[in-house]
C-alpha positions as CSV (number, residue, x, y, z in Angstrom):
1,X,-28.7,10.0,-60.5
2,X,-27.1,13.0,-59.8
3,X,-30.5,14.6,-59.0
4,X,-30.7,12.1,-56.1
5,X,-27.3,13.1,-55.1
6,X,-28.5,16.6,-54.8
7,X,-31.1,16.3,-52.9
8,X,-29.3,14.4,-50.6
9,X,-26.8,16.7,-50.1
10,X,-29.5,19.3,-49.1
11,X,-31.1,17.1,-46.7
12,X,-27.4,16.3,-45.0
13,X,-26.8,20.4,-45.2
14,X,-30.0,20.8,-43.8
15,X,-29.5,18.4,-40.7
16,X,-25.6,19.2,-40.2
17,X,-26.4,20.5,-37.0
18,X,-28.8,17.5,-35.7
19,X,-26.0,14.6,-37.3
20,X,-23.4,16.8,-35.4
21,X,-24.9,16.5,-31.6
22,X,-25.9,13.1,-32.1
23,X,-22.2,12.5,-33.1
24,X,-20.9,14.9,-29.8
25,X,-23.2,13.0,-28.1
26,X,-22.0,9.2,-28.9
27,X,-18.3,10.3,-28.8
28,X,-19.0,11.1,-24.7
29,X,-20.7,8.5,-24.5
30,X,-18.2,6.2,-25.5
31,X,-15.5,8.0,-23.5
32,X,-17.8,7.9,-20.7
33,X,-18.6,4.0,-20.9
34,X,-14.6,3.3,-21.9
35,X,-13.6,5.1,-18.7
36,X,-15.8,3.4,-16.4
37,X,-14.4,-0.3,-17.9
38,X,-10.7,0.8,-17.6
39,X,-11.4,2.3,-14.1
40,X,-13.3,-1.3,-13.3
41,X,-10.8,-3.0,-14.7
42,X,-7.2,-1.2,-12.8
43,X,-9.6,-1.9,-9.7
44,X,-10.3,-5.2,-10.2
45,X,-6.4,-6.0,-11.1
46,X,-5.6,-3.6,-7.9
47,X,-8.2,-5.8,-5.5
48,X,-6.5,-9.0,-6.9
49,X,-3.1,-8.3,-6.7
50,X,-4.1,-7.2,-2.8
51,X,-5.9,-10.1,-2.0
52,X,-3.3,-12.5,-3.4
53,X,-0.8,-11.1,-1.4
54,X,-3.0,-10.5,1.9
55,X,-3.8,-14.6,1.5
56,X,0.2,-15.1,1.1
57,X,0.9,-13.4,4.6
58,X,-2.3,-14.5,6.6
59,X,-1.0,-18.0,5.5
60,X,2.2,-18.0,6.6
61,X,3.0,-18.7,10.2
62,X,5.8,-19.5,12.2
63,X,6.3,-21.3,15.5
64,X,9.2,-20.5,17.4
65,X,10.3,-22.9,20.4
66,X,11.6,-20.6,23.6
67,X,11.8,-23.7,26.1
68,X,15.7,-23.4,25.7
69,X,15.9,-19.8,25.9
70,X,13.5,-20.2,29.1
71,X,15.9,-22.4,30.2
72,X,18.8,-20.0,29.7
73,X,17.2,-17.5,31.9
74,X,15.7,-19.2,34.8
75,X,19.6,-21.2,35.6
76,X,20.9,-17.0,35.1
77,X,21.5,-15.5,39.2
78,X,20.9,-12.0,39.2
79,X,24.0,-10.1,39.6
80,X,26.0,-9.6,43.1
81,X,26.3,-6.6,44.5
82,X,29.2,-4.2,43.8
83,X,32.2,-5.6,46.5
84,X,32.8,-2.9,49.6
85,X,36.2,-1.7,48.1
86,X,34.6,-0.3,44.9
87,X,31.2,1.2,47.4
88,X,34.1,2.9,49.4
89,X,35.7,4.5,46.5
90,X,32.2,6.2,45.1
91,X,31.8,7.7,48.6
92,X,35.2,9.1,49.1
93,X,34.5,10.4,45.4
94,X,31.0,11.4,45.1
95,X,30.5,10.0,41.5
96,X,31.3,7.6,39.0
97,X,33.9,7.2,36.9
98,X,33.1,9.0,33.5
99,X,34.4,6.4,31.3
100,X,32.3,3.4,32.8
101,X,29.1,6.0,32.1
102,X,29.5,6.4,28.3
């Protein structure tokens, strides 16, 4: 037995370098493949969450009736004109009054 454990160990020894690529080699492999199903996987939560939310606000809709604030408006006369005292007193002055401008 400890013949066949000898030879063996020679044979591993003598394909170290082989056994270590092909071990590199799965290792990116498998962070390769686990990236790509955790990238699928944050998109496929992110598309949800989006879609859910974009059905939530296309859905919702609300009707407002503006027949009484038509009605408002239209019985509203537009304003009079300014009475000839205060037309007098912006002549004789030339301008406004700075407190009725701010």
């Amino acid at each position: 037995m400890s013949q066949e454990k000898v030879n063996k160990y020679k044979q591993e020894k003598a394909n170290r370098k082989q056994i270590l690529k092909k071990q590199k080699r799965n290792r990116m492999i498998t962070k390769v493949v686990g990236s790509i199903v955790c990238l699928a996987i944050v998109g496929w939560i992110g598309y949800s969450a989006y879609d859910s939310t974009a059905k939530k606000i296309a859905s919702s809709q609300t009707e407002v009736d503006l027949s009484s604030l038509q009605n408002y408006l239209s019985g509203i006369s537009p304003e009079e004109e300014l009475p000839a005292e205060d037309d007098a007193e912006l002549e004789e002055d030339g301008t406004e009054d700075e407190d009725t401008e701010e």
